[in-house]
C-alpha positions in Angstrom: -40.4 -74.9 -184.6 -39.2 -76.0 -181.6 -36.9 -73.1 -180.1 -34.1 -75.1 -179.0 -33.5 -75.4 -183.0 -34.8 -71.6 -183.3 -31.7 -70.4 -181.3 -29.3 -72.2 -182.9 -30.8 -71.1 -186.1 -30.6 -66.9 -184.5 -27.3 -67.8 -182.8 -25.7 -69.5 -186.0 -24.8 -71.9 -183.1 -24.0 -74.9 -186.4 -21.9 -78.2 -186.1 -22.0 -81.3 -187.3 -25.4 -82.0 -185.3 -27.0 -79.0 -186.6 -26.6 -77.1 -189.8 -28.0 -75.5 -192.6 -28.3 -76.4 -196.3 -28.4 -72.8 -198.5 -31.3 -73.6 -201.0 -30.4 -73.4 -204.8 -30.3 -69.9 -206.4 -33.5 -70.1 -207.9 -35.3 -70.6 -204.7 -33.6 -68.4 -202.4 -37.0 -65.9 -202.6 -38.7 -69.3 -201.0 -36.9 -70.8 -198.9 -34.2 -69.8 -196.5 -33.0 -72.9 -195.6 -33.0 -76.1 -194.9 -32.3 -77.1 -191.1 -30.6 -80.8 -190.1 -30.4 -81.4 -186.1 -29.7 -84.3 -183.9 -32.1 -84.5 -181.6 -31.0 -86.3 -177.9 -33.4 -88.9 -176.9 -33.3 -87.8 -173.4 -34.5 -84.4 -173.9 -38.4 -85.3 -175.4 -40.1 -82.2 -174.9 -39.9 -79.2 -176.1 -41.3 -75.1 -176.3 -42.6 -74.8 -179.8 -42.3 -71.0 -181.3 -42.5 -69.4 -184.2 -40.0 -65.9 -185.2 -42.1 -65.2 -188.2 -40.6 -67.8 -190.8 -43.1 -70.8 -191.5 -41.6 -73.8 -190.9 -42.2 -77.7 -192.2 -40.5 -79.9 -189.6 -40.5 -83.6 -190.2 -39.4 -86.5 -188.2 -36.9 -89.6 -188.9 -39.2 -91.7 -190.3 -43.2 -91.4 -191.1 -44.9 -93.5 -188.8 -43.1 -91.8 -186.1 -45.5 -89.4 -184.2 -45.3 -86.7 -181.7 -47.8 -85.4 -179.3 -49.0 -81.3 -179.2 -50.0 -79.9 -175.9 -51.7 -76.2 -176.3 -53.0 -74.7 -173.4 -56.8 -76.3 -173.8 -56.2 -79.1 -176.3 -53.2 -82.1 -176.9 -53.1 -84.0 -180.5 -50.8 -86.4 -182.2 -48.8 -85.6 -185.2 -47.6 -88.5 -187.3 -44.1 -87.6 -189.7 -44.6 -83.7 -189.9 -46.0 -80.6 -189.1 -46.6 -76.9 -190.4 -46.4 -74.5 -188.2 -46.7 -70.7 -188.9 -48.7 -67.4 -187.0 -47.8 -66.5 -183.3 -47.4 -69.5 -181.1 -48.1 -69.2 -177.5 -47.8 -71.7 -174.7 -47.6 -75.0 -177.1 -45.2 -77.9 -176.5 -44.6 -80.7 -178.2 -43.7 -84.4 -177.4 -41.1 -86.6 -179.3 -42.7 -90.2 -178.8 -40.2 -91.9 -180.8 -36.5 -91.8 -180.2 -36.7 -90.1 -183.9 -33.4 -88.5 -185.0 -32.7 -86.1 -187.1 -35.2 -83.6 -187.4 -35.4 -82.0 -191.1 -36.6 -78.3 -190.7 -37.3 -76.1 -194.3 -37.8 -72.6 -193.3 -39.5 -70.1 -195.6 -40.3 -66.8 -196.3 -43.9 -66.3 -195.1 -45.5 -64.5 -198.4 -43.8 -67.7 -200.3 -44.7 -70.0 -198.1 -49.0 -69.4 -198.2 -48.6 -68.7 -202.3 -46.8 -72.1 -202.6 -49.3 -74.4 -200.6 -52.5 -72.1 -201.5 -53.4 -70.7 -197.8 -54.7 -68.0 -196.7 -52.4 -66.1 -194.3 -54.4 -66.2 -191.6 -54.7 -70.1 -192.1 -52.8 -70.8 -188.7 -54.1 -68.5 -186.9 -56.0 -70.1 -184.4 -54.0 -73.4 -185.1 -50.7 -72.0 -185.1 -49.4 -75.9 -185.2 -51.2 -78.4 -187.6 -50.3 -81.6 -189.2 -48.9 -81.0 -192.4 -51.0 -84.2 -194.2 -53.8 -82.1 -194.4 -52.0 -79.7 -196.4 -49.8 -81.7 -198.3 -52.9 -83.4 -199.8 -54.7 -80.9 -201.3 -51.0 -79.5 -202.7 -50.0 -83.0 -204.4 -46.9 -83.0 -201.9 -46.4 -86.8 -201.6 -45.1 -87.3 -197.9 -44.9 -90.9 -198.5 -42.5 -89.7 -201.6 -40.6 -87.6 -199.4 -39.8 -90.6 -196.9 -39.2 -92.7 -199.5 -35.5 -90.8 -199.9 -33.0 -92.0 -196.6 -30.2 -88.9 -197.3 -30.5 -85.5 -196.3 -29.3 -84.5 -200.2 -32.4 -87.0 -201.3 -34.5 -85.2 -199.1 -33.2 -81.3 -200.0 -33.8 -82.7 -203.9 -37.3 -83.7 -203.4 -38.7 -80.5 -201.9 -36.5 -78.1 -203.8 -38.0 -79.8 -206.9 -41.8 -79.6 -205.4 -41.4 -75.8 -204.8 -39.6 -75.6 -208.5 -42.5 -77.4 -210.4 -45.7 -76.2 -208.0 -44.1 -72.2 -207.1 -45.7 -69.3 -208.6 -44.2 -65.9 -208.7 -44.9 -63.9 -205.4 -46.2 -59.9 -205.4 -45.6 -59.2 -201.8 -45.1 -55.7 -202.1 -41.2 -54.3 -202.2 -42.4 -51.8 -199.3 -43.4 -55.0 -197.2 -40.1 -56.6 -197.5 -38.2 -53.5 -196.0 -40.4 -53.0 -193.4 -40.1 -56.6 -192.4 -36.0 -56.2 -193.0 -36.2 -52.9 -190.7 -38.1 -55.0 -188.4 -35.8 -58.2 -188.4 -32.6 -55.6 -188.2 -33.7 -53.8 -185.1 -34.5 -56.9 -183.6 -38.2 -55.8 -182.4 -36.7 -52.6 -180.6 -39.7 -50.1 -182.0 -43.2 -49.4 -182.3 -45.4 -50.0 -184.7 -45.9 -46.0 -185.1 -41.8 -45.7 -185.7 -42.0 -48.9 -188.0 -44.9 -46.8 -190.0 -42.6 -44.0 -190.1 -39.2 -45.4 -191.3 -41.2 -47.5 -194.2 -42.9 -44.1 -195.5 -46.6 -45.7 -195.4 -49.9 -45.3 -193.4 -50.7 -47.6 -190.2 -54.0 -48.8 -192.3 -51.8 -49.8 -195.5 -49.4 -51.6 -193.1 -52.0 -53.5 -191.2 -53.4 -54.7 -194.4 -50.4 -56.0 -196.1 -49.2 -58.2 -192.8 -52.9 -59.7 -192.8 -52.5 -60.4 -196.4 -49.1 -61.5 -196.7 -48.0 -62.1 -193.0 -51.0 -63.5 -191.4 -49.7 -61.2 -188.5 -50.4 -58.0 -187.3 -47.7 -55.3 -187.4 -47.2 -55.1 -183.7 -47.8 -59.3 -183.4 -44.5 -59.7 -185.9 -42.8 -57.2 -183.9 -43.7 -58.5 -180.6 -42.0 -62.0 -182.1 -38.8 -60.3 -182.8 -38.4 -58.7 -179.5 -39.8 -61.4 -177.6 -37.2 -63.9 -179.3 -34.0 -61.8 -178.9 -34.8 -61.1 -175.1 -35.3 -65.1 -174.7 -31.8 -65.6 -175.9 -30.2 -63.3 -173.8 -32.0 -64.7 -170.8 -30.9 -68.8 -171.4 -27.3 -67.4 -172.4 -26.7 -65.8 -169.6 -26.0 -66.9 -166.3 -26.6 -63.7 -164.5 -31.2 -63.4 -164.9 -31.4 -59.4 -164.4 -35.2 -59.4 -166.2 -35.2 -55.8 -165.6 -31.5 -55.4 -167.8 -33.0 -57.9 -170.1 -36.2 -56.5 -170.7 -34.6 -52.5 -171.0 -31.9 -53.9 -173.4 -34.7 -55.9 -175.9 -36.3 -52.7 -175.7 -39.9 -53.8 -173.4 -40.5 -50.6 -171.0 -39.7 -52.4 -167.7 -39.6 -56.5 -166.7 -42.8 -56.5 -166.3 -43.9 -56.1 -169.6 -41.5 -58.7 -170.0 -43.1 -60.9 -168.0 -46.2 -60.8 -169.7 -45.0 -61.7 -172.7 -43.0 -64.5 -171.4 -46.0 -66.2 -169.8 -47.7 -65.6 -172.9 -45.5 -67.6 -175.1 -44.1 -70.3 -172.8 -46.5 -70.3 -170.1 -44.3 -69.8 -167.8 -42.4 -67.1 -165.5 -38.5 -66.8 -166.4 -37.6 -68.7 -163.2 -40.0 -71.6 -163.5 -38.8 -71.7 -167.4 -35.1 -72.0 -166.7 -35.9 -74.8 -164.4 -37.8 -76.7 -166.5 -34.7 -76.1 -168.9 -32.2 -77.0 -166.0 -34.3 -80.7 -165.7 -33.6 -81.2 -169.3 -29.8 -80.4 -169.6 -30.1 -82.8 -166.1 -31.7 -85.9 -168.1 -28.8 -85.3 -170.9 -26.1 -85.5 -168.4 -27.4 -88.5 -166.8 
């Protein structure tokens, strides 16, 4: 999703132009919640990134697109997108003044059981138009638009997942490992990880591919990489070597690396390109 909403979402940063709608009981093993946010039309583009919760983001209205730029490729997207795996370097493009932007974040075992993927489905496209799933899962997107409240909205895809959900058998091991993972906020190896869930690093693998669609040390590289991001754009003060040391990378430089990786940019040229867009609001 895009990762202004994803630090709100880690900060529990919530007002009256963003919050979060708890799903109903029943589908709390699904879901874990549904996302409003007002979007300004001054700030249009965005770094798109993924903390290891699928994600179904749709726009204002369905004829209203917006364009994907990956590092090789750029495609339009017309009233929603899927988005899932480990995202790197991908922005996207409001070309509509749409606003708000409807976010339903799930549990990633739930999430490919529910629409029939493989895990790996979005690995290589980590952001795909969600028609293409929708279709072959009788989701009706012209259905969904169809509703103008957010309560409408919940309502119709709370009442998809209760009709079309079957029973998930992600493994009870799995889920601790991934809630050792989320509470540690990245700060291990995959060897430790191994050793706090009690299992072998062949066992592990296997059940991240199957369920995950993410290596071990890919989820925990998303963690880390997503905690260190926040301290850098909260803090005035950019120490990358403090920042790195405290998110638990061995020195900024491994830091660096990954924060190329996922926003193809250095820290510095990053925060600029932030600085512009906090520039346009104010203006």
């Amino acid at each position: 999703m895009p990762i202004n909403y994803l630090k709100k979402i880690q900060l529990g940063e919530f007002n009256a132009d963003g919050y979060r709608i708890s799903p109903a009981t029943e589908l709390e093993s699904v879901v874990e919640g549904f996302y409003i946010f007002a979007r300004d039309p001054m700030d249009n583009t965005h770094l798109i990134f993924n903390d290891g919760f699928p994600v179904l983001v749709f726009l204002q209205n369905r004829e209203d697109t917006v364009m994907v730029t990956g590092q090789s490729n750029a495609f339009e997207i017309k009233a929603a997108w899927a988005s899932a795996g480990s995202i790197k370097n991908i922005y996207v493009k409001y070309n509509n003044n749409t606003d708000p932007i409807f976010i339903v974040r799930f549990y990633p075992g739930a999430f490919y059981r529910l629409f029939g993927l493989d895990a790996l489905y979005f690995r290589y496209n980590p952001v795909a138009p969600f028609e293409y799933i929708a279709r072959n899962n009788n989701f009706s997107i012209k259905g969904f638009f169809e509703h103008n409240s957010i309560e409408e909205k919940v309502a119709f895809v709370e009442t998809y997942v209760q009709h079309s959900f079957t029973e998930i058998d992600t493994p009870e091991t799995l889920h601790k490992t991934l809630n050792y993972i989320h509470k540690i906020k990245g700060k291990s190896t995959v060897r430790n990880v191994t050793h706090d869930a009690g299992v072998n690093y062949k066992w592990l693998e296997r059940s991240f591919v199957q369920h995950i669609g993410l290596l071990p040390k890919e989820y925990i590289q998303l963690q880390r990489f997503i905690h260190a991001y926040l301290e850098l754009v909260g803090n005035e003060d950019v120490n990358l070597m403090r920042i790195a040391i405290s998110n638990g990378y061995y020195d900024a430089n491994h830091f660096l690396k990954d924060f190329k990786a996922y926003t193809g940019k250095t820290p510095l040229e990053y925060l600029k390109f932030q600085s512009h867009a906090d520039l346009r609001q104010i203006s």
